[in-house]
DSSP file (Angstrom, degrees, kcal/mol; ACC not computed):
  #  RESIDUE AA STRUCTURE BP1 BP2  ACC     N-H-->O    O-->H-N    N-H-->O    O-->H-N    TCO  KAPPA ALPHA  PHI   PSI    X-CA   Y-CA   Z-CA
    1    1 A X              0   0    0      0, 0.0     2,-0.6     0, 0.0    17,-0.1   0.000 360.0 360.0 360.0 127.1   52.2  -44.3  -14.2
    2    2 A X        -     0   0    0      1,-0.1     3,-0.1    14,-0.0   134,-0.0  -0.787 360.0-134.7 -91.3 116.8   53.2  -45.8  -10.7
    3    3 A X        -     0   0    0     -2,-0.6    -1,-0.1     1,-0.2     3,-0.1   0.258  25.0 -80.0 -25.3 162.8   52.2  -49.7  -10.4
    4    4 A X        -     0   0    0      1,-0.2     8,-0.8     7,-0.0    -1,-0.2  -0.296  55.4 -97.1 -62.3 169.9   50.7  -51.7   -8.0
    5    5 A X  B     -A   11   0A   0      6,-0.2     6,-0.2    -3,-0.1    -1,-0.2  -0.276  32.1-118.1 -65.8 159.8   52.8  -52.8   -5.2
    6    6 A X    >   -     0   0    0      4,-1.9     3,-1.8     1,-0.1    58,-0.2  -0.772  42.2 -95.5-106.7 173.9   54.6  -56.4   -5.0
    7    7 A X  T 3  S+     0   0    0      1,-0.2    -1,-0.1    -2,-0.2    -2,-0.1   0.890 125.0  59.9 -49.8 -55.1   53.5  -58.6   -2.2
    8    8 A X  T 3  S-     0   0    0      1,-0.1    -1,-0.2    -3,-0.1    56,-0.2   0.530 115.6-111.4 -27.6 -28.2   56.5  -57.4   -0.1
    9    9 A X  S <  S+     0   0    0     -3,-1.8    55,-0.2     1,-0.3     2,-0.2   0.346  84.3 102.0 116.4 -26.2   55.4  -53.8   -0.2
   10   10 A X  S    S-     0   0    0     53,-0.2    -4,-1.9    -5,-0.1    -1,-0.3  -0.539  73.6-106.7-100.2 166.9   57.9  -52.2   -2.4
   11   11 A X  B     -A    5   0A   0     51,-0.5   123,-2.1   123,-0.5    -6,-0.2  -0.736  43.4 -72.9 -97.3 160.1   57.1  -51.5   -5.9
   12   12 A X        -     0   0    0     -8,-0.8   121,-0.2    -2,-0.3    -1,-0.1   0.317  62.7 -78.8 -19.7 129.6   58.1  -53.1   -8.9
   13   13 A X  S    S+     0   0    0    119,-0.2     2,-0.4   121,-0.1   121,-0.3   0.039  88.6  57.8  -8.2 116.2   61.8  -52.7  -10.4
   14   14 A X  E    S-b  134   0B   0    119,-0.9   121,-1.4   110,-0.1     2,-0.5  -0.704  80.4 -87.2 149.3 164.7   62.2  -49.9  -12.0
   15   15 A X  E     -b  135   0B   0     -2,-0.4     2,-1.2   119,-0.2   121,-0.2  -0.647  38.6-169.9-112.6  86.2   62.1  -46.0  -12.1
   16   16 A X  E     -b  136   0B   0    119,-1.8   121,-1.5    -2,-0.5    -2,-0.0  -0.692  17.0-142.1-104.6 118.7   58.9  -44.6  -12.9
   17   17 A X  E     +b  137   0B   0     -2,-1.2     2,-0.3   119,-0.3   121,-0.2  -0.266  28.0 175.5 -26.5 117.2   58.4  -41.0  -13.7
   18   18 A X        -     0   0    0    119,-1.1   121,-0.2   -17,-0.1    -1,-0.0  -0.998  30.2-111.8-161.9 145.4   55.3  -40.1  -12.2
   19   19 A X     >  -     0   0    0     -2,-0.3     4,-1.4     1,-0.1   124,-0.1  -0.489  42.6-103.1 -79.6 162.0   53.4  -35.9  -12.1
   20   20 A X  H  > S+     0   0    0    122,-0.3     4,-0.8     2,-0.2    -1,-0.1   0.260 128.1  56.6 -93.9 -15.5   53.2  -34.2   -8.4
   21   21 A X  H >> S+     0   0    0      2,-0.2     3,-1.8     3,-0.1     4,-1.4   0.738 101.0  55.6 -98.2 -83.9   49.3  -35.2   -8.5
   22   22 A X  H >> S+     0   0    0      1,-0.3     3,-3.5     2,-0.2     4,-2.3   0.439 115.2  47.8  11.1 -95.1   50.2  -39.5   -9.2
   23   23 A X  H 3X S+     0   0    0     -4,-1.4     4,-2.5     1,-0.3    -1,-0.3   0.427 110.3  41.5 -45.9 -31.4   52.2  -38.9   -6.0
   24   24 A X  H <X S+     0   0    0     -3,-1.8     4,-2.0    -4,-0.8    -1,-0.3   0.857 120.6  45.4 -68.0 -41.7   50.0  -37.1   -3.7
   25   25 A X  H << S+     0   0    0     -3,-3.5    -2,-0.2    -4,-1.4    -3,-0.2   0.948 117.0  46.0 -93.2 -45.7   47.1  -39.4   -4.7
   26   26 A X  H  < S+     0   0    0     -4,-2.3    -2,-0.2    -5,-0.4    -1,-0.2   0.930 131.0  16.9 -42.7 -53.4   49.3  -42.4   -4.5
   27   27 A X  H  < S+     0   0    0     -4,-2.5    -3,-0.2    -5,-0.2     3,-0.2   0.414  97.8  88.6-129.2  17.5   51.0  -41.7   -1.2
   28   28 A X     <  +     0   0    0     -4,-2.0    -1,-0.1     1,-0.1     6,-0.1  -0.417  54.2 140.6 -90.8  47.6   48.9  -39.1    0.5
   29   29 A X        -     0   0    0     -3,-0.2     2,-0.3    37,-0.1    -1,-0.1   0.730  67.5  -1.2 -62.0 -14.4   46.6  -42.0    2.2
   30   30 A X  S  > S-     0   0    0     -3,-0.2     4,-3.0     1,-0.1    -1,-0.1  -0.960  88.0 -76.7-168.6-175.8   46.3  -40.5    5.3
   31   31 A X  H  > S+     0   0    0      1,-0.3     4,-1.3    -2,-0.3    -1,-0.1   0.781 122.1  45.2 -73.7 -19.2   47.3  -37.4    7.7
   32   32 A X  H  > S+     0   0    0      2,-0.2     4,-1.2     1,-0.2    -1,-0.3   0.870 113.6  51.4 -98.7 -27.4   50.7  -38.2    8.7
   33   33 A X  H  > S+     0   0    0      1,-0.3     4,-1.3     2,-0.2    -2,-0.2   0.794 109.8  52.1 -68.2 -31.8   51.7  -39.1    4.8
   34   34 A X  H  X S+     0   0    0     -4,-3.0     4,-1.5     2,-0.2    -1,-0.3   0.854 101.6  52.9 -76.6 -30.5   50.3  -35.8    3.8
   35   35 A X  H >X S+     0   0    0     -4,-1.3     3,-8.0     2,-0.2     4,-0.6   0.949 109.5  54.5 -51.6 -68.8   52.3  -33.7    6.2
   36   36 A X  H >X S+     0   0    0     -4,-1.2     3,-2.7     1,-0.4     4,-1.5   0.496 106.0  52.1 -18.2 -89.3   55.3  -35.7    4.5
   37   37 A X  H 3X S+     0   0    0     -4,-1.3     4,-1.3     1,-0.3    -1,-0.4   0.425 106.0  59.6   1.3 -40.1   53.8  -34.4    0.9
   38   38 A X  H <X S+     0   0    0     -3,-8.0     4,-1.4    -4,-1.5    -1,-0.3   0.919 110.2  35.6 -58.5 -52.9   54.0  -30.9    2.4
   39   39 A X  H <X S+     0   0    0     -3,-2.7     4,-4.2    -4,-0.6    -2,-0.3   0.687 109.8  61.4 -80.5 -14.0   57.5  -30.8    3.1
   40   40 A X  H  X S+     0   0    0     -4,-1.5     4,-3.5    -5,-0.5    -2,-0.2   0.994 107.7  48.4 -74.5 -48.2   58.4  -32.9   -0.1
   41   41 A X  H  X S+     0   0    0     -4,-1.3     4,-1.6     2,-0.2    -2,-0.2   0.962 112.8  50.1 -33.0 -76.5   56.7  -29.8   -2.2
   42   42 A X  H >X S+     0   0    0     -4,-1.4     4,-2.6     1,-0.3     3,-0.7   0.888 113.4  47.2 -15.1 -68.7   58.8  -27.4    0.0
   43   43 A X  H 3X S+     0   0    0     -4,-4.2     4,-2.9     1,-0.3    -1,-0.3   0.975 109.7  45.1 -39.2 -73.9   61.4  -29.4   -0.9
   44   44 A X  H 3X S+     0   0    0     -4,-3.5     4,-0.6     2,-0.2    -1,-0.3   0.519 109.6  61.6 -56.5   0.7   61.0  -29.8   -4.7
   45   45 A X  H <X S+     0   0    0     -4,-1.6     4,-0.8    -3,-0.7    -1,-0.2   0.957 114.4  36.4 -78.7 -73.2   60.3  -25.5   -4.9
   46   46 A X  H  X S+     0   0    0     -4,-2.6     4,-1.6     1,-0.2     5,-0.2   0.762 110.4  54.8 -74.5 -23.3   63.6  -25.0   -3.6
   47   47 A X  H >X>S+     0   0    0     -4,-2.9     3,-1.6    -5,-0.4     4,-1.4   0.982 115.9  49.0 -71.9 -61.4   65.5  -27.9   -5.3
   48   48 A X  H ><5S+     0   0    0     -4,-0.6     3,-1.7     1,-0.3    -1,-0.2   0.805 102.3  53.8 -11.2 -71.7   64.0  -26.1   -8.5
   49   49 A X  H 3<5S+     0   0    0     -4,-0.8    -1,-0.3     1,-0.3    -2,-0.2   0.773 108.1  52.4 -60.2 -28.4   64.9  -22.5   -7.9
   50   50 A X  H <<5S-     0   0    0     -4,-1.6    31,-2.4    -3,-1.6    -1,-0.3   0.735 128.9-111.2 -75.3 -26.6   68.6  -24.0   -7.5
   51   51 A X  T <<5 +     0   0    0     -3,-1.7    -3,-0.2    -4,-1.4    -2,-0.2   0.688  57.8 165.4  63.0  30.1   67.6  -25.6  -11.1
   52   52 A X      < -     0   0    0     -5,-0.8    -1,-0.2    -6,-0.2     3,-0.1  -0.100  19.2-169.3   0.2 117.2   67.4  -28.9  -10.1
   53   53 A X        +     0   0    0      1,-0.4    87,-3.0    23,-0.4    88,-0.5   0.768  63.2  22.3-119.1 -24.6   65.5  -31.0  -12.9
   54   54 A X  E     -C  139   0B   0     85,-0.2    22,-1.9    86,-0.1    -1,-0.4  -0.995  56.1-170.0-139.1 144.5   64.7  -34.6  -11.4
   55   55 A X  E     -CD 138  75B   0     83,-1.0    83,-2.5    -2,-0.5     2,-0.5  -0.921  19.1-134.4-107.9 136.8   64.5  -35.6   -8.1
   56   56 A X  E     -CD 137  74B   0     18,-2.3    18,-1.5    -2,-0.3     2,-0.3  -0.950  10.3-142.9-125.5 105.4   64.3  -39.2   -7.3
   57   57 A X  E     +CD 136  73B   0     79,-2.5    79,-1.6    -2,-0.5    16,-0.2  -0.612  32.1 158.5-106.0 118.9   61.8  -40.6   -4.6
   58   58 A X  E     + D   0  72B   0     14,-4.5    14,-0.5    -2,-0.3     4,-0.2  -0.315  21.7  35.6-130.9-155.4   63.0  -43.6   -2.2
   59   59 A X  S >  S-     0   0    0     12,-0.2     3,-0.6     2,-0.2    12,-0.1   0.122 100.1 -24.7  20.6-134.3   62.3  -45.3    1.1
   60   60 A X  G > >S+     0   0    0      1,-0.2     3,-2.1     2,-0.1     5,-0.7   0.885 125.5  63.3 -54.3 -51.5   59.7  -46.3    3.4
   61   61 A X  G 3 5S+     0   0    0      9,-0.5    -1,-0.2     1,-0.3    -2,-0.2   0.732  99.4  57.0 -66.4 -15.4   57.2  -43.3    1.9
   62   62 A X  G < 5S+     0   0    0     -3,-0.6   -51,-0.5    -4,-0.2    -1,-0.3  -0.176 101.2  53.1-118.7  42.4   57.2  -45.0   -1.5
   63   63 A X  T < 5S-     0   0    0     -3,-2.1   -53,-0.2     2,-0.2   -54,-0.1  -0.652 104.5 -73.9-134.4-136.7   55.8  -48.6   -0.8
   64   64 A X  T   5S+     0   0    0    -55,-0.2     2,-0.7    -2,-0.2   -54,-0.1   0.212  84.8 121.0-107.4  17.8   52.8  -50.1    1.0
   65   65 A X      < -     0   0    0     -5,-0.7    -2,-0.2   -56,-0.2     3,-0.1  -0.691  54.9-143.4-113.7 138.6   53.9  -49.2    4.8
   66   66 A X  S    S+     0   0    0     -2,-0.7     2,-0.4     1,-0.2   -33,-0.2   0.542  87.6  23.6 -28.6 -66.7   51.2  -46.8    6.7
   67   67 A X  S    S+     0   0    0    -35,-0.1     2,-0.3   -34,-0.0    -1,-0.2  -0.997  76.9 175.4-124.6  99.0   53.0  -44.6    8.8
   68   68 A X        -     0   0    0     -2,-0.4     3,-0.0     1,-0.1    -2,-0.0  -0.778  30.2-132.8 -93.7 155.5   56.8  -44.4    7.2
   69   69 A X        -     0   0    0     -2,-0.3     2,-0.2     1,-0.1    -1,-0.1   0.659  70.0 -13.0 -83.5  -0.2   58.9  -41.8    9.2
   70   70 A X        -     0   0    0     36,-0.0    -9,-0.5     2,-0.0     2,-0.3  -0.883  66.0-110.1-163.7-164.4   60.4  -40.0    6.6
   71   71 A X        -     0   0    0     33,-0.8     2,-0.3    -2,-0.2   -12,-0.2  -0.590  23.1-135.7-121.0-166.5   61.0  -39.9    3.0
   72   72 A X  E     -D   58   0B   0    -14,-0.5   -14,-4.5    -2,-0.3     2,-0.3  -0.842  23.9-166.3-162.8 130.6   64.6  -40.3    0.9
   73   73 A X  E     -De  57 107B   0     33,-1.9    35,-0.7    -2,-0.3     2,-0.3  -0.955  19.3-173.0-124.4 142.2   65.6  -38.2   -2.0
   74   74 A X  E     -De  56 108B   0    -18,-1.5   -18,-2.3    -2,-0.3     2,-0.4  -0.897   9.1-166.9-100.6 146.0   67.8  -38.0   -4.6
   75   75 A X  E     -De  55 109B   0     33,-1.8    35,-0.8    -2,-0.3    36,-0.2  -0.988  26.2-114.2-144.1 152.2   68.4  -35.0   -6.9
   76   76 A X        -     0   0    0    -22,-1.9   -23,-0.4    -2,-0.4     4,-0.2  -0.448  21.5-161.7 -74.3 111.1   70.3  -34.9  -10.2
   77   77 A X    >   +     0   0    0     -2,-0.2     3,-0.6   -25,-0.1    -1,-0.1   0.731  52.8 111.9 -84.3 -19.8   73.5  -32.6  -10.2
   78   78 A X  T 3  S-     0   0    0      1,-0.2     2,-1.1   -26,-0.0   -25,-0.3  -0.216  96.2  -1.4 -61.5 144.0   74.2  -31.9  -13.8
   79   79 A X  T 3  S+     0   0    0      1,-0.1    -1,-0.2   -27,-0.1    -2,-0.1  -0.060  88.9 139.6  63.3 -32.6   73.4  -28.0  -14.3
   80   80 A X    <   -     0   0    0     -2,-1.1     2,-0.6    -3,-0.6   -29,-0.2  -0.059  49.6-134.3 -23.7 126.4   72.2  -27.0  -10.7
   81   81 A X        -     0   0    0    -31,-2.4     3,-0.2     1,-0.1    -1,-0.1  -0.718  12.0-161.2 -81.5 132.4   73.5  -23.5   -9.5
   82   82 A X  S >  S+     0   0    0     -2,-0.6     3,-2.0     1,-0.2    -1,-0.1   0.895  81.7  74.8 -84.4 -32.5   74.7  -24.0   -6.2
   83   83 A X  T 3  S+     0   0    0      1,-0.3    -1,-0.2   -33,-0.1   -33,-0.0   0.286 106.2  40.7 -74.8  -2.8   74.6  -20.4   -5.3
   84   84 A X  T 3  S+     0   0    0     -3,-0.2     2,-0.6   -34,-0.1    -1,-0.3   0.208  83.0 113.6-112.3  10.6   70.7  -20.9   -5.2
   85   85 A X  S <  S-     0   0    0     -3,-2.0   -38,-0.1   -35,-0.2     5,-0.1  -0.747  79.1-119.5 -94.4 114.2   70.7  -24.1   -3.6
   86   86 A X    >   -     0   0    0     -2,-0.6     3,-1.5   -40,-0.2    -2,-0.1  -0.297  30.7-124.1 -61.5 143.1   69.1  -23.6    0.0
   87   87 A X  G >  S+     0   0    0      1,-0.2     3,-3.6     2,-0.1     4,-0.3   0.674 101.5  77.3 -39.9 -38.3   72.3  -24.8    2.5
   88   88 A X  G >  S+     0   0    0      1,-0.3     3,-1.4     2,-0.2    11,-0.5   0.778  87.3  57.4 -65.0 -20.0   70.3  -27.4    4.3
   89   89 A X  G <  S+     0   0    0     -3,-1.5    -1,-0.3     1,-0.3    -2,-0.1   0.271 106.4  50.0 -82.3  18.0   70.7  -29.6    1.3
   90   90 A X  G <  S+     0   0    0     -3,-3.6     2,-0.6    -5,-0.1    -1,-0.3   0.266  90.6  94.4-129.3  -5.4   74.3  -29.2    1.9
   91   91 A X    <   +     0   0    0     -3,-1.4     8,-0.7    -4,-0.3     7,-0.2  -0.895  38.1 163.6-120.4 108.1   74.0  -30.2    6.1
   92   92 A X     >  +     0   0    0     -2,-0.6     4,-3.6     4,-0.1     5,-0.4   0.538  39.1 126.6 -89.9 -35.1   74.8  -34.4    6.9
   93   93 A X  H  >  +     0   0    0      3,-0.2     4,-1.1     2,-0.2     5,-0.3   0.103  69.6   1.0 -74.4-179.4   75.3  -33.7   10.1
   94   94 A X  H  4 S-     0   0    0      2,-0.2     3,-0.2     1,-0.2    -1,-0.2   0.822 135.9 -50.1 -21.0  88.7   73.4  -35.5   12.8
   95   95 A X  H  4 S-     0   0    0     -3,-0.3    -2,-0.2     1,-0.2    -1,-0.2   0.994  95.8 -63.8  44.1  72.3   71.7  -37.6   10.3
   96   96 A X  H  X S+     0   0    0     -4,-3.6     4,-0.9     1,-0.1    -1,-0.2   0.736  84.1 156.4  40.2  16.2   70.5  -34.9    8.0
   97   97 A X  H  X S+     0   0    0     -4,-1.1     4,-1.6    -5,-0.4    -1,-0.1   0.707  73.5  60.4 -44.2 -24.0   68.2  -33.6   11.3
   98   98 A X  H  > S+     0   0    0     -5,-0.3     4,-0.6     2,-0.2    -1,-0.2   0.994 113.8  31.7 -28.1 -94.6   68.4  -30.0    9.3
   99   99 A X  H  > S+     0   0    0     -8,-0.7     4,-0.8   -11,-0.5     6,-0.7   0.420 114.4  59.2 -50.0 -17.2   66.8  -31.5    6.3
  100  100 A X  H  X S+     0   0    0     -4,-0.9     4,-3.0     4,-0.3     5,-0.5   0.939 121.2  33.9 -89.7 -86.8   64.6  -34.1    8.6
  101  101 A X  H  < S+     0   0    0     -4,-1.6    -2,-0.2     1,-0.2    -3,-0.1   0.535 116.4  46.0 -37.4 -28.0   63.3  -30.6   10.2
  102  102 A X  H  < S+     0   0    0     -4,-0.6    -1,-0.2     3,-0.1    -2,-0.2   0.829 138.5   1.1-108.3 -37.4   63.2  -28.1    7.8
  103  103 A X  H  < S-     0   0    0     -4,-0.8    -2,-0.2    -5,-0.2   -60,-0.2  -0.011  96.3-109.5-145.3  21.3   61.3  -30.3    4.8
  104  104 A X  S  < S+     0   0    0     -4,-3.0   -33,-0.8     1,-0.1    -4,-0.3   0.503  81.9  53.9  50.9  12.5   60.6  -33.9    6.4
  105  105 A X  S    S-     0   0    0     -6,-0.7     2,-0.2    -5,-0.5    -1,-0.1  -0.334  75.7 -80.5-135.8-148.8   62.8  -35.7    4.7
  106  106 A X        -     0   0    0     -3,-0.1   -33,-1.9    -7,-0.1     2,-0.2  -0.735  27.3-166.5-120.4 158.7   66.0  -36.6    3.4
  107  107 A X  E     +e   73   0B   0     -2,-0.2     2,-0.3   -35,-0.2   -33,-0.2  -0.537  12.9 165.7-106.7 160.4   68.5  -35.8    0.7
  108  108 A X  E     -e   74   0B   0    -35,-0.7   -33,-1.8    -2,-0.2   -18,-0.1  -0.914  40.7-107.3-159.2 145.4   71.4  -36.4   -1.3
  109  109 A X  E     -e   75   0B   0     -2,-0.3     3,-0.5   -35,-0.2    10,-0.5  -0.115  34.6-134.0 -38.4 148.3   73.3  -35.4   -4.5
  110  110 A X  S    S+     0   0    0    -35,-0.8     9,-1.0     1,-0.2    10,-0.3   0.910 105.1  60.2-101.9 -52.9   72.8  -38.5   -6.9
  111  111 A X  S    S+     0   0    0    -36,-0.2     2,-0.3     7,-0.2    -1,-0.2   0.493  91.9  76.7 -45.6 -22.2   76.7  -38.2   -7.7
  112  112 A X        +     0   0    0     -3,-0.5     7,-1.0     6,-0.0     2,-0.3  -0.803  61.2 132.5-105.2 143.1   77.7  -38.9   -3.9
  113  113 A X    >   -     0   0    0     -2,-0.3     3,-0.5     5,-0.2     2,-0.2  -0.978  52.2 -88.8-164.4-165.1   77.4  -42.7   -2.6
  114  114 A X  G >  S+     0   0    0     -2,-0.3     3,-2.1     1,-0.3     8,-0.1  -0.671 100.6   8.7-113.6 171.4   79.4  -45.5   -0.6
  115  115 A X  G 3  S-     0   0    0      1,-0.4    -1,-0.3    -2,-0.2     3,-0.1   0.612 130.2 -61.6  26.1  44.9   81.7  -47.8   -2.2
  116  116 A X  G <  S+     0   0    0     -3,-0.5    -1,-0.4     1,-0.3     2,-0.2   0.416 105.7 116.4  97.6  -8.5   81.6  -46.2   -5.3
  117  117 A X    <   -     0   0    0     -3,-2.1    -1,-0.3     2,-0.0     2,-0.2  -0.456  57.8-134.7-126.1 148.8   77.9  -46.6   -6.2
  118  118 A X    >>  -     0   0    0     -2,-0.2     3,-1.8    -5,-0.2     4,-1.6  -0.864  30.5 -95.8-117.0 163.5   75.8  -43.2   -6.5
  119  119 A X  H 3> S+     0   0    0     -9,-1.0     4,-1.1    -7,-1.0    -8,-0.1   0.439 119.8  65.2 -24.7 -47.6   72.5  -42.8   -4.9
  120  120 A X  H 34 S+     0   0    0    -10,-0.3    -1,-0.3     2,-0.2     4,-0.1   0.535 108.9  42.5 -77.8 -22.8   70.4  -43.6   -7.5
  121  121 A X  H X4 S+     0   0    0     -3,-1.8     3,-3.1     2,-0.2    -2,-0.2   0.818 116.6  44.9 -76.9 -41.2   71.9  -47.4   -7.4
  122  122 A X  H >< S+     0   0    0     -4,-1.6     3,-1.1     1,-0.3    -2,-0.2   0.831 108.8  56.0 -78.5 -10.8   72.0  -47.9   -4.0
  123  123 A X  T 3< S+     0   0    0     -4,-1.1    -1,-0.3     1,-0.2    -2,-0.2   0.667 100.3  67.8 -83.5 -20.7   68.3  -46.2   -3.9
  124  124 A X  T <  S+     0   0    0     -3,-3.1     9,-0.9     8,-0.1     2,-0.4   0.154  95.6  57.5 -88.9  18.4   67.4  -49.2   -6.5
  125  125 A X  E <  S-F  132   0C   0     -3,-1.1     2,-0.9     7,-0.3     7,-0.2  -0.999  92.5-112.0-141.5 134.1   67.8  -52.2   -3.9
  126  126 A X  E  >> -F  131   0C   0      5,-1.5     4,-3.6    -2,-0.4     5,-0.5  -0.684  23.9-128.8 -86.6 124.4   66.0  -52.5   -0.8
  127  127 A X  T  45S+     0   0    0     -2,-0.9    -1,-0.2     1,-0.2    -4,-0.0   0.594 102.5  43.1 -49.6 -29.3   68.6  -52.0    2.3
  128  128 A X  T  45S+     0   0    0      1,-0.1    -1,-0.2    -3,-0.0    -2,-0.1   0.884 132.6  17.4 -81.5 -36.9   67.3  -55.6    4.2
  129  129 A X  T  45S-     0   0    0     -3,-0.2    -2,-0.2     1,-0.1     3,-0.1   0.865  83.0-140.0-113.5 -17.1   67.1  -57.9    1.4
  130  130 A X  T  <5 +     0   0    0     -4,-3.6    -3,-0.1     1,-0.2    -1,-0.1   0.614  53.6 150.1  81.6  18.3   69.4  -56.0   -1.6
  131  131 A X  E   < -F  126   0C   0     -5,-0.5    -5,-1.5     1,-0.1    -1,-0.2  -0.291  61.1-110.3 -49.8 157.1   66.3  -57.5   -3.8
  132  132 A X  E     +F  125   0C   0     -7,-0.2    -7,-0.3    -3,-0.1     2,-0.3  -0.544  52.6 177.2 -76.1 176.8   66.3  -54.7   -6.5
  133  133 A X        -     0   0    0     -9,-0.9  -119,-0.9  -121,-0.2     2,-0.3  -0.877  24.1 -74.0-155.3-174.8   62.9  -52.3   -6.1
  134  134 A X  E     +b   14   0B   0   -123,-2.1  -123,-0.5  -121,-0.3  -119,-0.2  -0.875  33.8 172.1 -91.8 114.5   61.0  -49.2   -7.4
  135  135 A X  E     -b   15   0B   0   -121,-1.4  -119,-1.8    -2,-0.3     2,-0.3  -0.742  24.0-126.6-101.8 175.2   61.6  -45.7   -7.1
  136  136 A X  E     -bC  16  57B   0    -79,-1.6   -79,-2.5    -2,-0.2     2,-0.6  -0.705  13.9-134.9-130.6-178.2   59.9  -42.9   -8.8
  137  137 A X  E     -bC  17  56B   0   -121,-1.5  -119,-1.1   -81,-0.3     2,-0.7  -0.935   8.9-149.6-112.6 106.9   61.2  -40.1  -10.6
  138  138 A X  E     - C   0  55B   0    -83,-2.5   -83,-1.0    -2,-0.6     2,-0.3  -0.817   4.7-155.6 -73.2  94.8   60.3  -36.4  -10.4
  139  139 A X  E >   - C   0  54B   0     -2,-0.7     3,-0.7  -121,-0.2   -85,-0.2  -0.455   9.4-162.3 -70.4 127.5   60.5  -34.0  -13.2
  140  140 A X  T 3  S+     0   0    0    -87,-3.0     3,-0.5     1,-0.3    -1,-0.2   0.387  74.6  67.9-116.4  11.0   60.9  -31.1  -11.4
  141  141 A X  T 3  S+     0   0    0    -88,-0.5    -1,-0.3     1,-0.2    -2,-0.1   0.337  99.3  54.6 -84.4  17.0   59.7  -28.7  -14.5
  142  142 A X  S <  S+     0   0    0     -3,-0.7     2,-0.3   -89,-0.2  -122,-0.3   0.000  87.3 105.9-138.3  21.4   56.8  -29.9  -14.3
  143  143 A X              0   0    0     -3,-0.5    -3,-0.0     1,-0.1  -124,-0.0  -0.738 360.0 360.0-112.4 121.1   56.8  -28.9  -10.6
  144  144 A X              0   0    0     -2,-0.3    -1,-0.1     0, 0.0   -99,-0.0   0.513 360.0 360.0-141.3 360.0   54.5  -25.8   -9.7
């Protein structure tokens, strides 16, 4: 179950685990959030077919602000075929614009991060104030 928001916007500490309906009805408020929610499906089909099992939900699109411009994901490497993993999730270059384009969003490997830190830490602090914050968690068997 996803929380309220804190005053700040972001949600609570934490990682919460949360079904493909939660999220749409949580953060499909309005038409530009739902396109987002289009491509994030897109997304989570193929990360799947690769055999992907959680995907990790971050940024702007998961607190209280209106219009965010994209989303940020993380996905879980352990077990993943690569040889089914569509390429774009493999293309950094000019700021993921591939992945931006193809599926609204962007991605990364939970295993890759700066200074040592994987995704999944640095996805637990918000990038202006390094307060810790909430992301949510996608079981992506449960994914249809």
């Amino acid at each position: 179950m996803l929380p309220p928001f804190e005053p700040n916007g972001n949600l609570p500490p934490g990682i919460y685990w949360a079904t493909w309906d939660e999220i749409y009805n949580r953060f499909g408020t309005n038409d530009h959030r739902c396109k987002l929610l289009v491509g994030l499906k897109k997304a989570l089909k193929a990360l799947k077919r690769a055999k992907v099992s959680t995907v990790y939900l971050n940024g702007s699109f998961v607190t209280a602000k209106n219009e965010p411009n994209d989303y940020d994901a993380t996905w879980e490497m352990a077990g993943f075929d690569v040889s089914r993993l569509d390429p774009v999730f493999h293309d950094f270059d000019d700021e993921r614009r591939a992945q931006k384009l193809k599926y609204g969003g962007e991605f990364f490997p939970v295993l890759v991060g700066r200074a040592g830190e994987s995704y999944l830490d640095i996805f637990q602090r918000d990038r202006r104030t390094k307060q810790s914050k909430g992301i949510v968690a996608i079981d992506l068997r449960r994914i249809k």
